[in-house]
N, C-alpha and C positions, 0 to 999 in steps of 0.2 A: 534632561541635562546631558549631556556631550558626555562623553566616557574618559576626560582628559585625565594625566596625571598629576592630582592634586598637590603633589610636594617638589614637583619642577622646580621652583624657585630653589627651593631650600637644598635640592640636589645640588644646583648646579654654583652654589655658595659653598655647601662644604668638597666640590669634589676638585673647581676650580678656584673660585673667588680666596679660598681661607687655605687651600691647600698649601701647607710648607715646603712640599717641593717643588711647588714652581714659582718664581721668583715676582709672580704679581702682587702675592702677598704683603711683600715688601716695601712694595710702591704705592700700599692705600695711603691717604690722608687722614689728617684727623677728624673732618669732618664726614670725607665719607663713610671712617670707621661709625660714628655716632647715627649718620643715616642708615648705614648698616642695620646698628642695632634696632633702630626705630622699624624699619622694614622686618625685621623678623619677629617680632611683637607683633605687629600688624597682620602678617601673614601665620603667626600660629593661630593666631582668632579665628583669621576667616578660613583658614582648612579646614577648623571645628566645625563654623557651620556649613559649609559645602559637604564635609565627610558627611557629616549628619543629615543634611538633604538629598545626598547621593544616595545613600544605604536605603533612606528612609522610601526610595522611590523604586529599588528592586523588591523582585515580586519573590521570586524563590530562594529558600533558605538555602540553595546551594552556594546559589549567587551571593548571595550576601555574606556567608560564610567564608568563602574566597577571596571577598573583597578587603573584607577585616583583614585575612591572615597576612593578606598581600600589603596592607599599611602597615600593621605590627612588624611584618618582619625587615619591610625598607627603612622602617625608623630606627628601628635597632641596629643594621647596619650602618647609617647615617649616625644614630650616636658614638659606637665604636668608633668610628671616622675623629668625629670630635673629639673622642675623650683623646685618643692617641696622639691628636694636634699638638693637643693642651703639655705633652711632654715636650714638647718640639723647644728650642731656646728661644726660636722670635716670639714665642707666646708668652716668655719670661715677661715684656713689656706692657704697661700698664694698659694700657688703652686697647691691645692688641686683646690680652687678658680677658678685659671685662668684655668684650666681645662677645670669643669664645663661651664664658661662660653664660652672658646673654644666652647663646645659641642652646648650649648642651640645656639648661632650663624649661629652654621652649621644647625639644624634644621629649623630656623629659615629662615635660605636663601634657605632651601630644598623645604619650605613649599611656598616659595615668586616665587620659579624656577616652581612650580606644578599652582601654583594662576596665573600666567601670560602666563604659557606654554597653558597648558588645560583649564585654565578659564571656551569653551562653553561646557565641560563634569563634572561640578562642579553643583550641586544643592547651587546656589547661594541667597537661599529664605530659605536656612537651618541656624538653628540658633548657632551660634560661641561659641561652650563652653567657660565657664566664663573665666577661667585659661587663656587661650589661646588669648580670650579676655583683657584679663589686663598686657598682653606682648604687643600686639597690642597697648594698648594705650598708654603704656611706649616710644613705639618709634615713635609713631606720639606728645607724644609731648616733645621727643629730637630735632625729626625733625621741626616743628614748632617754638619752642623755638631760634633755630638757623633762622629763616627765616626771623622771626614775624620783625627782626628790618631791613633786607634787602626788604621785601613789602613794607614795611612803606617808606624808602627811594626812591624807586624805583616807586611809584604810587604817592605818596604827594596829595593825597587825602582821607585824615582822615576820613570823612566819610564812603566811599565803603571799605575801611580796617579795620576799626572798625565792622563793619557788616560781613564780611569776619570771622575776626578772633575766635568774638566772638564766631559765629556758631559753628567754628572748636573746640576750646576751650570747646566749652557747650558739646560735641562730648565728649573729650576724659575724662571730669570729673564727666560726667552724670553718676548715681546711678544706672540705669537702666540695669543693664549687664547681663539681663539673656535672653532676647527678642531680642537681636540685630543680624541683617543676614549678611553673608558675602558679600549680596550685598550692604548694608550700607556699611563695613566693606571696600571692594575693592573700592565702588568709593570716599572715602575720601583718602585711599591711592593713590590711581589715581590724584586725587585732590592737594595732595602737594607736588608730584613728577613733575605735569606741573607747578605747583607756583615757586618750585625750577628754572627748568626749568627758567621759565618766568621771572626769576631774575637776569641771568646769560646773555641773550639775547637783542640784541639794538630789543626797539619797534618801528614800522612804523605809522605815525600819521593816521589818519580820523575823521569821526565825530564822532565817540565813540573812549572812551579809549584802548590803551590794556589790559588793566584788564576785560576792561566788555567785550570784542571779544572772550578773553580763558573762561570767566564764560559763556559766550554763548554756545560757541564750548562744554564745560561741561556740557548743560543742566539745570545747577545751578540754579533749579527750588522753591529757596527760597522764600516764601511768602515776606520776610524782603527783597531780594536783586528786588524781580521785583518790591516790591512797590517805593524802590531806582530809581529804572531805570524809570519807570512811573515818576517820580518826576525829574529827571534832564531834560526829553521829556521836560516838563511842562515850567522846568524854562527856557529851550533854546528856546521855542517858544513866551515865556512873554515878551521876550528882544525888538519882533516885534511890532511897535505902531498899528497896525490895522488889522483885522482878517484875508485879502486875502494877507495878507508878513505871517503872523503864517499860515496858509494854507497853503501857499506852501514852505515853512520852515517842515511842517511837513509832506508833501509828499516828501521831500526829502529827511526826515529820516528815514521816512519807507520807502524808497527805496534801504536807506544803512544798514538797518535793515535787511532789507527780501536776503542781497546779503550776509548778516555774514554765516555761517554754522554751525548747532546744531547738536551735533551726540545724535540721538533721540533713540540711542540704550541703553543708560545710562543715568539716573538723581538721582537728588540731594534726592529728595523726591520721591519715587515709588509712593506714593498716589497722589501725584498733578499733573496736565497734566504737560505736557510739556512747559516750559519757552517761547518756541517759541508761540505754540498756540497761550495762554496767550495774550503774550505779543503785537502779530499781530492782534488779534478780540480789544485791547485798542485800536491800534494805527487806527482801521476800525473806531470804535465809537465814536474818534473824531474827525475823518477826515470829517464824516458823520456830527457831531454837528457844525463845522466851515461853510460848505459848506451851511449847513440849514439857517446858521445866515449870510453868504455872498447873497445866495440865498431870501429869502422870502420878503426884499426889492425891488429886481428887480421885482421880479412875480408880486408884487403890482402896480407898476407901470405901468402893461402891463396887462392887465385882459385879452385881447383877446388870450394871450399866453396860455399856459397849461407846464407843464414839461413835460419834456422828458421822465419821469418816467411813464409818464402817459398819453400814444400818442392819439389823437382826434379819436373820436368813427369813423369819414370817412377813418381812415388811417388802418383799425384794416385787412379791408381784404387784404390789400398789405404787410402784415407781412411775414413773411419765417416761416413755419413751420419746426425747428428742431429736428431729434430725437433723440434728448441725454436730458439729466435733466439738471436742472437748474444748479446743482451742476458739471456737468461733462462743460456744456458750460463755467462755471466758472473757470473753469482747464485752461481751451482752450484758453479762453481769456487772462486770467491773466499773464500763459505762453508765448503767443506770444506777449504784451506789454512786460516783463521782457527780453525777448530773441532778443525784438528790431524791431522784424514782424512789429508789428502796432505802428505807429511814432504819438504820439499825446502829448499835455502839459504833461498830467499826466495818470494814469491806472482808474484815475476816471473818465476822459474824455471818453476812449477807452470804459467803461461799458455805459456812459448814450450816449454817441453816436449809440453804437448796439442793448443793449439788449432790450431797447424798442421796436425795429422793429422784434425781433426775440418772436415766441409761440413755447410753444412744445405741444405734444399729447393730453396733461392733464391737461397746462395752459396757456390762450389764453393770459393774460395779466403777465409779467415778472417785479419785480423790480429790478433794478440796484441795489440799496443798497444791495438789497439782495444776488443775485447771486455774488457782489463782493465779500458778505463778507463771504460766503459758501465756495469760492475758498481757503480761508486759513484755512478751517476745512473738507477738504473730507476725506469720506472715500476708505481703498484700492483700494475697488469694483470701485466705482467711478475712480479712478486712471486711473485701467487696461482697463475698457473700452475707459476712451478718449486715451489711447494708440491705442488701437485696431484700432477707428476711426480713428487716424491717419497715422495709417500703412494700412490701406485700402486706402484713399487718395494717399499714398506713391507708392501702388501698381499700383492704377489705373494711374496714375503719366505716372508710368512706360511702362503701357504701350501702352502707345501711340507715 
């Protein structure tokens, strides 16, 4: 395919054809206004799929990276063009009018066809000129404003939709329009395209809402929405009269917790971890504080015991020395409780059952609190090796 400039037409409409200061504008008719529109419908289709047979036909991600950025930011400038018309007085006229906004439309879906097609060749930490900016927030809140009262219906809990809303709201009337990136920018529209979505679809009950299942799946790393979610934990567990029913009330929520899925490729806030982290290292810390205040009565009752946390100095040379870290054995374990391997009451069982009996290289004595609660913050490294461990395992397996 020829290396032409795909939006020729559409350049040479808004720089000459539609431009207010030169006096051609004046002189169209009303048909050719109407062929106008007809040609620019016409012609955003087919740039779709020429862009898309062009990209699809370069070989190097430099190349194609370049090419995107180089449509993104000619449309953009080409929208500005438009939107600034649209204040011009000839544009007050009807026919003139519909035009224009014909045009600004079709940009507008060129630029939404480029945001969702190419996305990972998008410097999405680039900041959203203003113009462009204050289109965007026009139609998030068309879109919102139609939604805002099918959420409300659809969820019937005032609270999580108040919090919801507000956010989004504070979003599109915020003063701040020169600092905002397109990755703000795409996952709020991601954001109300799955609310749409989500309004339109029967929900499936469990122990969380659908609403906090898609805010999950979104990452929705709101300081406001995880202290929400922290606080309904709270009150579902208060309802138990005594600590070992909240105990296991709320190992069973984090177990419906840890089974939701967070696409950790996206979130709400880029500076805040991750919603899941978060929200998993609470639900460790007070799983850990219940167990303490179930636990420290029995221990007193029994002096000759010791915890398991902390196995008797005769037992220390019958330990298994492992060599993975404390972190990687944390993978290990946690996985195989979640996967079903190891059958016990709870995953806190399955830690003070083992890891007391296990030292590594570097440390003779292991806490369970600990190593559980490492297993919900490793890192990659950590990952790939207890992979490796166990494709060696798989091997050896094999061959025998």
């Amino acid at each position: 395919m020829p290396q032409t400039y795909l939006l020729g037409w559409l350049d040479s409409l808004i720089l000459t054809t539609l431009n207010p200061r030169k006096n051609f504008v004046c002189t169209i008719t009303t048909q050719e206004l109407s062929a106008i529109s007809e040609q620019i419908l016409s012609e955003t289709l087919h740039i779709q799929i020429q862009l898309n047979q062009y990209i699809f036909l370069l070989l190097k991600e430099t190349e194609i990276r370049l090419q995107v950025k180089k449509y993104h930011s000619a449309l953009i400038i080409l929208l500005d063009n438009a939107v600034e018309y649209q204040k011009h007085e000839v544009f007050k006229k009807q026919d003139l009018s519909e035009v224009m906004n014909t045009l600004v439309n079709s940009l507008e879906e060129l630029l939404a066809f480029i945001e969702s097609r190419f996305l990972n060749y998008l410097d999405v930490d680039e900041r959203v000129p203003v113009t462009y900016f204050e289109i965007l927030k026009n139609e998030f809140k068309q879109k919102l404003d139609k939604l805002k009262q099918k959420l409300v219906k659809v969820v019937d809990n005032k609270c999580i939709t108040d919090i919801l809303l507000i956010i989004l709201y504070a979003f599109i009337f915020s003063k701040n329009n020169s600092s905002v990136t397109y990755r703000e920018v795409l996952y709020r529209k991601e954001l109300i395209n799955e609310l749409e979505n989500f309004c339109e679809t029967p929900k499936r009950v469990s122990s969380f809402s659908a609403l906090d299942e898609l805010l999950i799946y979104m990452n929705f790393n709101s300081i406001k929405y995880i202290n929400y979610f922290k606080n309904s934990i709270v009150r579902k567990i208060d309802l138990f009269n005594n600590e070992a029913e909240r105990l296991k009330e709320l190992l069973f929520l984090f177990k419906e917790f840890n089974q939701m899925y967070s696409n950790e490729n996206i979130r709400f806030n880029p500076k805040n971890q991750n919603l899941k982290t978060v929200i998993s290292d609470w639900f460790v810390q007070e799983i850990a504080y219940l167990e303490k205040k179930i636990g420290q009565p029995l221990v007193s009752l029994k002096d000759s015991e010791k915890s398991l946390d902390s196995p008797k100095e005769s037992s220390k040379e019958n330990k298994i020395t492992c060599l993975l870290s404390a972190d990687q054995i944390g993978l290990i374990l946690r996985a195989s409780d979640e996967s079903r391997i190891l059958n016990a009451k709870s995953m806190s069982a399955v830690f003070k059952m083992i890891v007391p009996y296990l030292s590594t290289p570097y440390k003779s004595d292991l806490s369970y609190h600990s190593v559980r609660s490492k297993s919900y913050n490793a890192e990659d490294k950590d990952k790939e090796i207890a992979i490796e461990t166990l494709e060696k395992i798989i091997k050896k397996i094999r061959s025998y």
